[in-house]
C-alpha positions in Angstrom: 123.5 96.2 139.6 120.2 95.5 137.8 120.0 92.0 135.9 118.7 93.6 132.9 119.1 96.7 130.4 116.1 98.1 129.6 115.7 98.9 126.0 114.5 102.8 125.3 114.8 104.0 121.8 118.3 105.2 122.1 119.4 101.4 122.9 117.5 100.0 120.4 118.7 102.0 117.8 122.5 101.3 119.2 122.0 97.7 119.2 120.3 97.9 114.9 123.8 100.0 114.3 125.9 97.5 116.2 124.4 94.1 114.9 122.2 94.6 112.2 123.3 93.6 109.0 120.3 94.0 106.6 119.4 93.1 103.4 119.1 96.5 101.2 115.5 95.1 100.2 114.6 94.1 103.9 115.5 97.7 104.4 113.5 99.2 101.3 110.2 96.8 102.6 110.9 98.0 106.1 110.3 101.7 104.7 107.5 100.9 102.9 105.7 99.4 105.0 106.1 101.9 107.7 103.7 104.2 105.1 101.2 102.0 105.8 98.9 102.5 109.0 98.9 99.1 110.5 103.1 99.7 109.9 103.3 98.3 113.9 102.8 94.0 113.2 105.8 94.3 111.4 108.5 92.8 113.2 111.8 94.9 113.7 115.2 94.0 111.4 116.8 92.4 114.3 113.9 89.9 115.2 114.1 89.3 111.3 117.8 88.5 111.7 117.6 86.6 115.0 115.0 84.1 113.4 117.2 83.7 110.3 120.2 83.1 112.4 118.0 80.5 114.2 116.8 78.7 110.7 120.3 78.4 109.6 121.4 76.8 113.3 119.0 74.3 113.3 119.7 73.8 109.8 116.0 74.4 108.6 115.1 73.7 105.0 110.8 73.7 105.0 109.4 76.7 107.4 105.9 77.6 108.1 104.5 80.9 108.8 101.2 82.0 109.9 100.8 85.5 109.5 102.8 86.9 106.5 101.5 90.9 106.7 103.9 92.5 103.9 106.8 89.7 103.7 109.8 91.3 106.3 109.6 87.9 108.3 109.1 85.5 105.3 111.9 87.1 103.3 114.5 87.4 106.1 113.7 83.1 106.4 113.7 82.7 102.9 116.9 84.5 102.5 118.2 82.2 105.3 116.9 79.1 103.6 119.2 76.7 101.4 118.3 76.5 97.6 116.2 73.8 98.4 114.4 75.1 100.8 110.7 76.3 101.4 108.0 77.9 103.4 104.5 77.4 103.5 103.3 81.5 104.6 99.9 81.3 105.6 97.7 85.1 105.8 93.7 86.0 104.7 95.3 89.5 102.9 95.7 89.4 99.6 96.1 93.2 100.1 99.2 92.6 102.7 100.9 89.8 100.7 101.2 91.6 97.6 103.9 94.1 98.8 104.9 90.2 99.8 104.7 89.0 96.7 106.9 91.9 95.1 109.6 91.6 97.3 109.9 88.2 97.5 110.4 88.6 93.0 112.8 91.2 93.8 114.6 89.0 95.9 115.0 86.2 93.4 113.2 84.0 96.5 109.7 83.7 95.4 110.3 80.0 93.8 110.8 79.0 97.6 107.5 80.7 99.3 103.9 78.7 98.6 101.6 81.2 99.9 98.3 80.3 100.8 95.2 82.7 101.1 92.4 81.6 104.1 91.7 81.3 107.7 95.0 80.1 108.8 93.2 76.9 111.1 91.7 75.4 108.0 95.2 75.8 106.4 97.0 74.4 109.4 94.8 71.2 109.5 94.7 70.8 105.6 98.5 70.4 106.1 98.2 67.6 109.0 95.8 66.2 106.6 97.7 65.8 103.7 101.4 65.5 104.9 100.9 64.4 108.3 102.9 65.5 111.5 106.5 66.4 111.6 107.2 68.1 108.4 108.9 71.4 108.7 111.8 72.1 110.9 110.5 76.1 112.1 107.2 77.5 112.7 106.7 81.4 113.0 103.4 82.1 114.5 102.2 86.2 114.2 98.5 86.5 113.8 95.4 87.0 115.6 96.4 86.6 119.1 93.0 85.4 119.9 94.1 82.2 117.9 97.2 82.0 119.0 97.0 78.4 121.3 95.3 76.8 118.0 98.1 77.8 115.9 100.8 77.1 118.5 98.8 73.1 119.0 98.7 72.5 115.2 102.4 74.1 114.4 103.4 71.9 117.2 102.7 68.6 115.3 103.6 70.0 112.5 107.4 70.7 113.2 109.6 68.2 113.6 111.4 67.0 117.1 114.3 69.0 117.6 112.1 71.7 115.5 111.1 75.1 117.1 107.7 77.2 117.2 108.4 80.5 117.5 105.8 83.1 118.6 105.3 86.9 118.3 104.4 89.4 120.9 104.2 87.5 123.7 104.7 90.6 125.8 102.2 92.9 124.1 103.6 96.1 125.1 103.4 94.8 128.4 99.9 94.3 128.8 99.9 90.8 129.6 102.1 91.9 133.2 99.1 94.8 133.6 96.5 92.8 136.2 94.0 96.0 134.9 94.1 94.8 131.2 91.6 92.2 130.3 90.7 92.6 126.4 90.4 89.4 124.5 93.7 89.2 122.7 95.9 90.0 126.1 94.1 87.1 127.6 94.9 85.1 124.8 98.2 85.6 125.0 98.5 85.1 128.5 96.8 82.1 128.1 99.3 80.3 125.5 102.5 82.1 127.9 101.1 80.1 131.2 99.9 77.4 129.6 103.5 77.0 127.3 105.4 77.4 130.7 103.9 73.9 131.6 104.0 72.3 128.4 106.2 69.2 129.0 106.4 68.7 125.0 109.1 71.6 124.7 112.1 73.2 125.5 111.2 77.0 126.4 112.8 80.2 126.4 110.9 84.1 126.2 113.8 86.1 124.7 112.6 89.7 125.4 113.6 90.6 121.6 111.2 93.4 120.2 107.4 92.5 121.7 109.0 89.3 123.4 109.6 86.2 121.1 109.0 82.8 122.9 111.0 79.7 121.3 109.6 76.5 121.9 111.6 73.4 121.0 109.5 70.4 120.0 111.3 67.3 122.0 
């Protein structure tokens, strides 16, 4: 019997009917933003619920994103959040984070979401500048893959210890098990994946959710 079940359409949509419980404006974004043509670095609704159900076992109140698109991940965390909590969503689009921006009203959560506009490695080591190391309790990384093992060092010393880093499409449509493909951004990834497995800071699991989702827990 095989270890694993591989996930065609027809089980992905069984497993969004079975589990899924979304928020009607999660939903309404999701729609939206499938209209636009870069619709695919959107994350689907149940990587949007597994990372709030992480936030609210780890009991995180300050998150960190870097790589905001049109809001689905920062508004299923922010949902997630306590009253009193926050994240710092980090993106160069003001374009993007508009539709953000909307949603995130329409949610009554926008009081808890400081957006800032730049090249997310200035932002990154602004923060380690002016708050130090240690300071948020979950990291979302889903950029430029090309950046990705600058974001992953800096959201590292960011987070706190027992604090996790989690990373988008670490299995880039399965290019990064393809010997043939060598294009900058599946190197990249490959890259941070080999050089995570080693990475004696963290705890590490790849949980094969959507385009692969690596968790790394700061120790």
């Amino acid at each position: 019997m095989s270890k694993y079940t591989s996930v065609d359409d027809a089980i992905h949509d069984y497993i969004l009917r079975v589990s899924v419980r979304e928020n009607p404006l999660l939903a309404r974004l999701r729609e939206e933003t499938a209209q636009d043509p870069m619709a695919r670095m959107q994350i689907a609704p149940d990587q949007g619920q597994f990372m709030a159900f992480l936030c609210r076992l780890i009991g995180a109140r300050r998150t960190l994103e870097v790589g905001v698109f049109t809001g689905y991940s920062s508004l299923s965390v922010a949902l997630a959040l306590p009253d009193d909590g926050g994240i710092v969503a980090l993106d160069i689009s003001d374009e993007w984070t508009s539709v953000a921006r909307r949603y995130w009203e329409a949610a009554g959560v926008a009081n808890k979401i400081d957006l800032r506009l730049g090249p997310a490695l200035d932002t990154l080591d602004a923060l380690l500048t002016e708050e130090g190391e240690n300071r948020f309790d979950f990291a979302f990384i889903d950029a430029d893959k090309e950046n990705y093992g600058g974001y992953y060092e800096r959201c590292l010393r960011l987070i706190r210890p027992g604090g996790i880093v989690a990373i988008d499409n670490v299995l880039w449509n399965g290019k990064v098990a393809d010997p043939e493909t060598r294009d900058a951004d599946t190197e990249a990834i490959r890259a941070l994946n080999c050089a995570l497995r080693d990475d004696k800071r963290i705890d590490l699991s790849l949980v094969p959710i959507a385009d692969g989702l690596t968790l790394a827990r700061k120790l």
